[in-house]
C-alpha positions in Angstrom: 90.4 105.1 43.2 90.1 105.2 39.3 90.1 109.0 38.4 86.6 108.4 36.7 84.5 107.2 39.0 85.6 110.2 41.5 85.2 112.6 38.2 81.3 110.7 38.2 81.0 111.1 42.0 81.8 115.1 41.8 79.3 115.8 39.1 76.2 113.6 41.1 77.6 115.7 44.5 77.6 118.9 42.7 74.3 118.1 40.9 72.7 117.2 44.5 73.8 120.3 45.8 76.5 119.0 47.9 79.4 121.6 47.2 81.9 120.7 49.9 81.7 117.5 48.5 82.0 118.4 44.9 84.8 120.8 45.7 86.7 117.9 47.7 86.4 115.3 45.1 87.7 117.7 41.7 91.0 118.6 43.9 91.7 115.2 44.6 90.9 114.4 40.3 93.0 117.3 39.3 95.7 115.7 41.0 96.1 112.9 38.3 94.2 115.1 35.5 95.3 118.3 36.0 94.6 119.2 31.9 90.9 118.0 32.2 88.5 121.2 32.1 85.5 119.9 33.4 87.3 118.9 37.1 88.4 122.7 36.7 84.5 123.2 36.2 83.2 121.4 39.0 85.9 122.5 41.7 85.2 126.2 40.8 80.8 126.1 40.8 80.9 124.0 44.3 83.4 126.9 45.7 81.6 129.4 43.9 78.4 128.1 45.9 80.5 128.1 48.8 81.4 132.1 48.2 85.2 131.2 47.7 85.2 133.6 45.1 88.7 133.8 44.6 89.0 130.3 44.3 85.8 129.9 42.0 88.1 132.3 40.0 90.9 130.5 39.2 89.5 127.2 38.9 87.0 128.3 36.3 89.9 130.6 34.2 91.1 127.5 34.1 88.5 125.4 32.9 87.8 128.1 29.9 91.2 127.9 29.2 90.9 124.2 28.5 87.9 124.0 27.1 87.8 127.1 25.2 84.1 126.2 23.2 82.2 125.4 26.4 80.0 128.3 27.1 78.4 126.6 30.5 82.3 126.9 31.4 82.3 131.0 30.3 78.9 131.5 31.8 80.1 130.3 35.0 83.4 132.4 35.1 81.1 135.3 34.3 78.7 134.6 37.1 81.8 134.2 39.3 83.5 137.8 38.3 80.3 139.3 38.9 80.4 138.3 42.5 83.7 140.0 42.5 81.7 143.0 41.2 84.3 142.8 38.0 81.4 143.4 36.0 83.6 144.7 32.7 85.4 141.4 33.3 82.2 139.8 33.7 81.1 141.2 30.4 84.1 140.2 28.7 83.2 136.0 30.0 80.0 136.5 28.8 80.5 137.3 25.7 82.6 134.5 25.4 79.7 132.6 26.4 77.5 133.9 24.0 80.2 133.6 21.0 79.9 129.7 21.8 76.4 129.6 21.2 74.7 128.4 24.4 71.1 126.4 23.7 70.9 125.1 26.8 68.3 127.2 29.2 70.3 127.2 32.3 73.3 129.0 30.9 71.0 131.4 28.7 69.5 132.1 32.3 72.7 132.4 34.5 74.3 135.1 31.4 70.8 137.0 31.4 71.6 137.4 35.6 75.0 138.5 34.8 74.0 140.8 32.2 71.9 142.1 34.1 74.2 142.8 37.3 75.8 144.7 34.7 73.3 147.0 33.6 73.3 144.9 30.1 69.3 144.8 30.2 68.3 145.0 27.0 70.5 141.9 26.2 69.3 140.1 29.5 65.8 140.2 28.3 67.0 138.3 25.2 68.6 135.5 26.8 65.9 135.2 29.4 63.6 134.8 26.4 65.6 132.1 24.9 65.8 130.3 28.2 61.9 130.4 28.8 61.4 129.2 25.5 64.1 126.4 25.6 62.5 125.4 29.4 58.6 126.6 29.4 58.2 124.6 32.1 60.6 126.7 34.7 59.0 129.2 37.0 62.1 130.7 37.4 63.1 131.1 34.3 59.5 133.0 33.6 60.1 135.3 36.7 63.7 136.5 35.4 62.3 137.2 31.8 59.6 139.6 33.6 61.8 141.2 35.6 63.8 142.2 32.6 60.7 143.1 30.8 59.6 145.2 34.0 63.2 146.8 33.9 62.8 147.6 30.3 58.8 149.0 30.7 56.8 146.6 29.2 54.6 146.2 32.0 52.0 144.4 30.4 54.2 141.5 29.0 56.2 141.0 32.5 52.3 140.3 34.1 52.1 137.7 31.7 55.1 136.4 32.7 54.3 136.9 36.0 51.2 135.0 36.2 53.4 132.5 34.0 55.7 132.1 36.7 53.1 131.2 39.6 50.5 129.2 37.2 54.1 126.6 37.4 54.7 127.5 41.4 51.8 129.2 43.3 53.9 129.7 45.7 56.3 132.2 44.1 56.7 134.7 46.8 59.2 136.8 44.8 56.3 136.6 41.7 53.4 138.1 44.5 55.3 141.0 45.4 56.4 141.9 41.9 52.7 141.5 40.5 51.5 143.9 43.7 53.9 146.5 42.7 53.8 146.5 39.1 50.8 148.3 38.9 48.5 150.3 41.5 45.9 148.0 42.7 41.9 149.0 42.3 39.0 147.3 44.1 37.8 145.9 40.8 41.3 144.6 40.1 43.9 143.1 42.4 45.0 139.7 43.5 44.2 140.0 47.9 42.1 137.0 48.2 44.3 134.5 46.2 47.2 135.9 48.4 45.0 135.8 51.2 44.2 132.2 50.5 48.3 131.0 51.0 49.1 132.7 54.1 47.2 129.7 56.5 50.5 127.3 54.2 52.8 130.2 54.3 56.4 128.7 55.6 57.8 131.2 58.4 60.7 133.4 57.0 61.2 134.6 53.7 57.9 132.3 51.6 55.6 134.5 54.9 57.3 137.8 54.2 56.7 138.1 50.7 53.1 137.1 51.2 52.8 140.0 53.7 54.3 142.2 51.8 52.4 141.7 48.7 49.3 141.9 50.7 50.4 145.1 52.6 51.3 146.8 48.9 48.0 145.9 47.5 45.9 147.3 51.4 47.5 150.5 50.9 46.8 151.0 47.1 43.1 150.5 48.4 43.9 153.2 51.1 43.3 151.0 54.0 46.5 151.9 55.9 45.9 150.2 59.1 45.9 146.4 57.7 48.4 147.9 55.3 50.7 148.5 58.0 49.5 145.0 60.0 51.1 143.1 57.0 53.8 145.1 56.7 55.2 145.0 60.2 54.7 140.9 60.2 56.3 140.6 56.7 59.3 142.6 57.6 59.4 140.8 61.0 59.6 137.5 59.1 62.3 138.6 56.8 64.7 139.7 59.8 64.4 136.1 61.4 68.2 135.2 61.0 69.9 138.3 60.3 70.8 139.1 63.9 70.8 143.0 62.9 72.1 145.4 65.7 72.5 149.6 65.1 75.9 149.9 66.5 77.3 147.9 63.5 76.4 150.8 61.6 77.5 153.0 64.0 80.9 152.1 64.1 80.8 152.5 60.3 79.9 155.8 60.1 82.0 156.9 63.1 84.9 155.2 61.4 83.7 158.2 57.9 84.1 160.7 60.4 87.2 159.8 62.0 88.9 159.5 58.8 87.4 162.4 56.9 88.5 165.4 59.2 89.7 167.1 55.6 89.3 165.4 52.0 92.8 164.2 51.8 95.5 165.5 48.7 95.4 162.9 45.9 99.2 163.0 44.3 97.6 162.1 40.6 94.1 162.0 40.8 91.6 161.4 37.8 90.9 164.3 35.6 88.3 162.8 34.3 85.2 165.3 34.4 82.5 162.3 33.1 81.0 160.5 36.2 78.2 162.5 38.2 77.4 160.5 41.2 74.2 160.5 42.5 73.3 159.2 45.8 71.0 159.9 49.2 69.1 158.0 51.0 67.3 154.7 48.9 64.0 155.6 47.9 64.7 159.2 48.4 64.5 160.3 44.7 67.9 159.6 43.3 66.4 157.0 40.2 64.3 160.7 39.4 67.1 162.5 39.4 69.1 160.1 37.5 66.3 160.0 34.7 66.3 163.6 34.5 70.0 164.2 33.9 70.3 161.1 31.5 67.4 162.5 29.7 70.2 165.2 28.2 71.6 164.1 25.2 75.1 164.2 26.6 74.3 162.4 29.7 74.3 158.3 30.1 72.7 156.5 32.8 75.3 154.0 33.9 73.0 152.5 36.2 73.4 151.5 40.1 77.2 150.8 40.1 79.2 149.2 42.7 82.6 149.5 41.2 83.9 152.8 43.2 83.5 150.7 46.7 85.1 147.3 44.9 88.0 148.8 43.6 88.8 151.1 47.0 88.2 147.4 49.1 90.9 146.1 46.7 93.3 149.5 46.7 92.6 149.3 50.6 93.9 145.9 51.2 91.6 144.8 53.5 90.5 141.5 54.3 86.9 141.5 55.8 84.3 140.3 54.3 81.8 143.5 53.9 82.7 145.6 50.8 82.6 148.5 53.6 83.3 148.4 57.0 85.7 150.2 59.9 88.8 148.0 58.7 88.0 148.9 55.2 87.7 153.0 56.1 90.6 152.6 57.9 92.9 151.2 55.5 91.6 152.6 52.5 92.5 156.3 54.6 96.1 155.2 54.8 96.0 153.9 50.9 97.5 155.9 48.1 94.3 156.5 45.9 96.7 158.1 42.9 94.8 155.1 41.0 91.9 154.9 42.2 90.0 157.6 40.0 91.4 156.1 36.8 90.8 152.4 37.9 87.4 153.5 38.3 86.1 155.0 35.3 87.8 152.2 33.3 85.6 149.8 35.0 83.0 151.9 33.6 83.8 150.5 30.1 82.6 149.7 27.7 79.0 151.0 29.0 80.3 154.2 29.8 82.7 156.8 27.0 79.7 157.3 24.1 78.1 160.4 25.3 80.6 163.2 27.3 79.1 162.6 31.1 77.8 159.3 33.2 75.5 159.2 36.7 76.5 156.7 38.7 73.2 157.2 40.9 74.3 154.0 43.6 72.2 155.3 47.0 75.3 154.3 48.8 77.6 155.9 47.6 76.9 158.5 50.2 79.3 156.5 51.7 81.9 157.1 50.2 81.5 160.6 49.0 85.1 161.9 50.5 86.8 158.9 48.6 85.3 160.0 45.3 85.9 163.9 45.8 90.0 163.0 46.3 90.5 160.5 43.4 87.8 162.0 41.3 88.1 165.9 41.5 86.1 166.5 38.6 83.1 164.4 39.1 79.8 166.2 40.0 78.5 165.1 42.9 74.9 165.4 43.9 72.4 164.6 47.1 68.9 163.8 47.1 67.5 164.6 50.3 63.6 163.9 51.1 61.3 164.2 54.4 62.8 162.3 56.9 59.5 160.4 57.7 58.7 159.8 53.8 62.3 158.9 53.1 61.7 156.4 56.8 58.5 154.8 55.7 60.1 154.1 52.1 62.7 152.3 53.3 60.5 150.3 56.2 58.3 150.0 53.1 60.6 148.5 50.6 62.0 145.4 50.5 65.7 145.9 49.5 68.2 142.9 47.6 68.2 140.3 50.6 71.7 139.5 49.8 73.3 142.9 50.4 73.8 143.7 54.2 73.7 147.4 53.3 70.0 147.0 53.9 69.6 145.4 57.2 68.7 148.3 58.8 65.0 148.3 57.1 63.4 145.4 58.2 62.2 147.3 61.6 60.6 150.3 61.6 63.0 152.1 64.6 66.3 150.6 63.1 65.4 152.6 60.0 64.9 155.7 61.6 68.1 155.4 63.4 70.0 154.9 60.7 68.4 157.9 59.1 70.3 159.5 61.8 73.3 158.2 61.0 72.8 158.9 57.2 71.9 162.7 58.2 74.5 163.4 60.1 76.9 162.2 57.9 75.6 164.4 55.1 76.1 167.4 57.6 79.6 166.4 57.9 79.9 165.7 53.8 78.4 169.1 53.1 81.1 170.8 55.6 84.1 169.6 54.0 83.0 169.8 50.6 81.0 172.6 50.5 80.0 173.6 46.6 81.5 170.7 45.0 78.1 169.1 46.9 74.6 169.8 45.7 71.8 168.8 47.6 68.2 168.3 46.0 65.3 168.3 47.7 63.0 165.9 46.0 59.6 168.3 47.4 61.0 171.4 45.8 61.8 168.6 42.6 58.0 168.4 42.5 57.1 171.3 43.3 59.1 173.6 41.4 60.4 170.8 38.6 62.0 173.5 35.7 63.9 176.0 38.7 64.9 172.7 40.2 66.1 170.9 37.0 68.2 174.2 35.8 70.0 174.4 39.1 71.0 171.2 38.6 72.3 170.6 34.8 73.9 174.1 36.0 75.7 172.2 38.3 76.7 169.7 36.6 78.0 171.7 34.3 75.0 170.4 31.2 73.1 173.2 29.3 69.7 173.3 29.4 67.8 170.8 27.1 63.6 170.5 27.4 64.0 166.7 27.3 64.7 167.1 30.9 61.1 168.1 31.8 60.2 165.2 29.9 62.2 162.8 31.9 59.3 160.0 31.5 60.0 159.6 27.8 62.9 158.3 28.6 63.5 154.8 27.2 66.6 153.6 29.0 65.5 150.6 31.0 65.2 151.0 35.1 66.8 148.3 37.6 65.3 150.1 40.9 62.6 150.3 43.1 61.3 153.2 41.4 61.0 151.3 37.7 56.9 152.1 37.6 57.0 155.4 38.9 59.4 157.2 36.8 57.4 156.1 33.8 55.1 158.6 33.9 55.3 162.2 34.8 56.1 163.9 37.9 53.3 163.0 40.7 52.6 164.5 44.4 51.0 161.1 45.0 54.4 160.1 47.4 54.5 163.4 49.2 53.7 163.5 53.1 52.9 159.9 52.3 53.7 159.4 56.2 51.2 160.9 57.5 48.6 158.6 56.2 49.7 156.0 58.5 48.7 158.3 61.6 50.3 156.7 65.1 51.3 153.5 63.4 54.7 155.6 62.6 54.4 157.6 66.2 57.7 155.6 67.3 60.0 156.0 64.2 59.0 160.0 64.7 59.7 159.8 68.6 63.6 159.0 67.5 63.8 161.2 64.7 63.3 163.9 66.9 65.0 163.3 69.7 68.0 163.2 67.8 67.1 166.6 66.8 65.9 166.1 63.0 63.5 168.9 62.0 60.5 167.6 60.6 
């Protein structure tokens, strides 16, 4: 068949979503045009949309290389080396992208995602700006400009935007919650009975949960926890439907930590690098607060919610599996040499990282990996947020986490959580053992309670002098990518403390296995 009618029939297959297709047709094109960029193009979207990332990869390296002005073609590449969590690489594509001068809304949208992925807000919000003024008439396009104007604290602009968003598609579920938690909801002011008014033509699954969820955010602003916690259980019940999550996966991932962390293991060259302060603990626990308050000090960045350390020990481990971590993954990466690893990862800090002397890297997760960072990374400061297992439980049961990462799965039932705060304990138990000093833990109650005692233990630690901007940690401009993006724009509140017990016997169960597996509450 002539090479441009199949060329015509890839771009309408990719265009109707058909990426199978798509991919099919541009391998057999690229047979007889094998210098034509835009087969490269189309071959590397459809298997990025099939998550053949390594694939995606070369095809679109290709297609920028021959059509070095297209910045849909950069844009792309970026997107795709963010899914590889290359995110300096992806920087590098997107500024490639922006060098060309996009105009078109699309790729203005897909470089403000990437940007953001990287931590790159303040330039996100830009592009997202561009793209909603290029496409008004996108409700997508309105909701990712919010999101970076939510990120960035300009609360009453992403509510515009917002309200933009669902004046185009009512039924924005993403655009409901967002709007419930940007602000705490009064009786005179909230949005219950339009949200009210979609659930009879909610569809079941995701369009359901966020309805719920918007509507059980908004019942408990207004104190009324049992209908709160009604909503709640249904809309995390809806967003489960498919994931098929079971505890012992996550069981045999932490028993796997354990098995290969009965000593931090002798680095021949590790890092010497003293900038990175990791800060993890369990999500929602108070690690964004802690992060806020140590990149308050002058010589202290916030490097944002990296995933770098975990992609670069699934590469150095070899492993083949599909989750970043997983037994295979601890496994292997135990019997790696990690002489690299601790270098490899604080360039894939740059260029975000290297102004100021220290970095947090506050990733909740990283709890994970916390005996792999103290071997390559000797000098890093590492530090714990701990919070009351029930609070730090109904957080998590509360929040809904990014759908597309399984490291949440555990969250969308109420006893799963709580059993994984077990696991998550237990672990730090063993952590604290082996590492002993090198780890701080920080209780985010005695944060509240006694904030300046608190704070000076911990710059101590880290090895910062004191600086009173720490106190002061809500002045802080740096934009916020977390759950926690309202609250730690203003100052230090009891408001979240013993939260639990509001919800009375509703959270009876979740307690029952908390303390039967012997966690003092």
């Amino acid at each position: 068949m002539d090479p441009a009618v199949l060329y015509a029939e890839a771009v309408s297959a990719l265009n109707r979503n058909e990426f199978p297709r798509a991919f099919e047709l541009a391998a057999q094109v690229v047979r007889t045009a094998p210098n034509h960029g835009g087969v490269h193009f189309i071959g590397g979207v459809a298997a990025l949309q099939m998550d053949r990332v390594p694939q995606a990869l070369a095809l679109l390296q290709r297609a920028c290389a021959l059509s070095p002005g297209r910045a849909d073609y950069h844009a792309q590449r970026a997107r795709a080396l963010a899914a590889a969590r290359m995110f300096r690489e992806a920087i590098e594509a997107a500024d490639a992208a922006i060098a060309a001068q996009p105009s078109d809304p699309l790729t203005l949208d897909t470089l403000g995602v990437v940007l953001t992925q990287a931590n790159d807000h303040a330039r996100a919000s830009q592009l997202f700006c561009r793209a909603v003024e290029a496409a008004p008439d996108v409700a997508t396009f309105h909701f990712n400009h919010a999101t970076a104007l939510m990120f960035a604290g300009e609360l009453d602009a992403a509510e515009r935007e917002y309200e933009a968003c669902l004046a185009l598609d009512p039924g924005y579920g993403r655009a409901h919650l967002a709007l419930a938690q940007l602000r705490t909801q009064t009786p005179e002011s909230n949005h219950l009975d339009r949200l009210r008014g979609l659930l009879p033509t909610a569809v079941p699954g995701e369009p359901s949960m966020y309805l719920h969820l918007s509507i059980a955010k908004e019942e408990e602003d207004l104190r009324r926890y049992p209908q709160a916690f009604e909503h709640l259980v249904v809309g995390k019940r809806e967003g489960a439907r498919g994931r098929a999550y079971r505890c012992e996966r996550d069981e045999r991932l932490f028993a796997a930590l354990h098995r290969a962390f009965e000593t931090i293991p002798r680095v021949a060259s590790p890092s010497d690098s003293a900038e990175p302060i990791f800060v993890f603990g369990m999500p929602r626990s108070g690690t964004t607060l802690v992060d806020r308050i140590l990149s308050s000090h002058p010589e202290v960045h916030s490097a944002g919610e990296l995933q770098n350390f975990g992609a670069l020990l699934k590469r150095l481990s070899g492993s083949r599996t599909r989750e970043l971590i997983d037994p295979d993954t601890v496994d292997a990466a135990g019997r790696a040499d990690l002489s690299s690893l601790g270098e490899a990862y604080i360039a894939s800090t740059r260029p975000g990282t290297g102004v100021t002397p220290r970095f947090v890297d506050k990733l909740p997760h990283n709890f994970l990996y916390a005996g792999f960072i103290a071997a390559a990374l000797p000098n890093a400061r590492l530090v714990a947020v701990r919070r009351h297992p029930m609070d730090v439980c109904l957080s998590n049961f509360r929040q809904l986490f990014a759908l597309s990462s399984p490291y949440y799965d555990y969250s969308f039932d109420p006893l799963d959580t709580a059993r994984y705060y077990v696991l998550f304990d237990r672990l730090m138990r063993h952590w604290r053992a082996l590492l002993g000093e090198r780890l701080l833990e920080v209780q985010y109650e005695q944060l509240v309670d006694a904030q300046e005692s608190t704070t000076r233990a911990l710059l101590a630690h880290c090895g910062l002098g004191w600086n009173d901007a720490c106190l002061a940690f809500e002045k802080n401009e740096a934009p916020v990518a977390t759950a926690s993006v309202v609250q730690v724009r203003s100052p230090m509140f009891r408001t979240s403390l013993e939260r639990w017990k509001r919800y009375g016997d509703a959270l009876a169960p979740m307690r029952r296995v908390l303390e039967d597996s012997g966690i003092p509450l």
